[in-house]
C-alpha positions in Angstrom: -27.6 17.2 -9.9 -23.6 18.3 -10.5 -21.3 16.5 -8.7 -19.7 18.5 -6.2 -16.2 17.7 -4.5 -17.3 18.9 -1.0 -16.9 17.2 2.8 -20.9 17.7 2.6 -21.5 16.6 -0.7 -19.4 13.4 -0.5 -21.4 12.8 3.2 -24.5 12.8 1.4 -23.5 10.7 -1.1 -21.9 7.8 1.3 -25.0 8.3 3.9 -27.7 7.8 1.1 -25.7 4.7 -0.2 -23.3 3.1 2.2 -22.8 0.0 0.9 -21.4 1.2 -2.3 -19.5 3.6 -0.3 -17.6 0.2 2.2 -17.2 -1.8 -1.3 -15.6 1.6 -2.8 -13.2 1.3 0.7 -12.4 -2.7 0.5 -11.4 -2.0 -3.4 -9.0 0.3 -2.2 -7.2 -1.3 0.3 -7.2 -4.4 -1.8 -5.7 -2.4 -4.2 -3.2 -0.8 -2.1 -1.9 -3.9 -0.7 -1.3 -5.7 -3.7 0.3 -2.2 -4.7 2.6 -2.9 -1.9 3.3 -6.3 -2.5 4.4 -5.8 -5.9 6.3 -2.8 -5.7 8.3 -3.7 -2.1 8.7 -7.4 -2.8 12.3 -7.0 -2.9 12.2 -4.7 0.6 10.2 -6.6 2.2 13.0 -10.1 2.3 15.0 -11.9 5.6 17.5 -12.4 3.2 20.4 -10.6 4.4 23.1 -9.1 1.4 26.2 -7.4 2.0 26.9 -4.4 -0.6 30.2 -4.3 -2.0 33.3 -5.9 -0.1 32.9 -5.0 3.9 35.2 -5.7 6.6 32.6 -7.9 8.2 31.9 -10.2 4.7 35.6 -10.8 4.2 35.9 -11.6 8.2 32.9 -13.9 7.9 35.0 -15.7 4.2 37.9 -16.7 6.6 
């Protein structure tokens, strides 16, 4: 049987094996969010940098 890249073909496949199908999904999103934990760890800080020299970081220095 060729594998076809179709909304039907791909609903036959999950319906005829679904748990292979929600173990594809959890693999995903595990990988996803540790894709987003590496690659946004510096975003994703409450510490709180000025850039450069603003009014407001020199105020606070006084």
């Amino acid at each position: 049987m060729a594998f076809s890249i179709s909304p039907e073909g791909l609903a036959r496949r999950s319906a005829r094996r679904p748990w292979i199908t929600v173990g594809i999904w959890v693999a995903v999103l595990v990988v996803a969010f540790l894709l987003v934990g590496s690659l946004l760890e510096d975003g994703l800080t409450t510490k709180f940098v000025f850039t450069g020299s603003p009014e407001a970081q020199r105020g606070l220095e006084l």
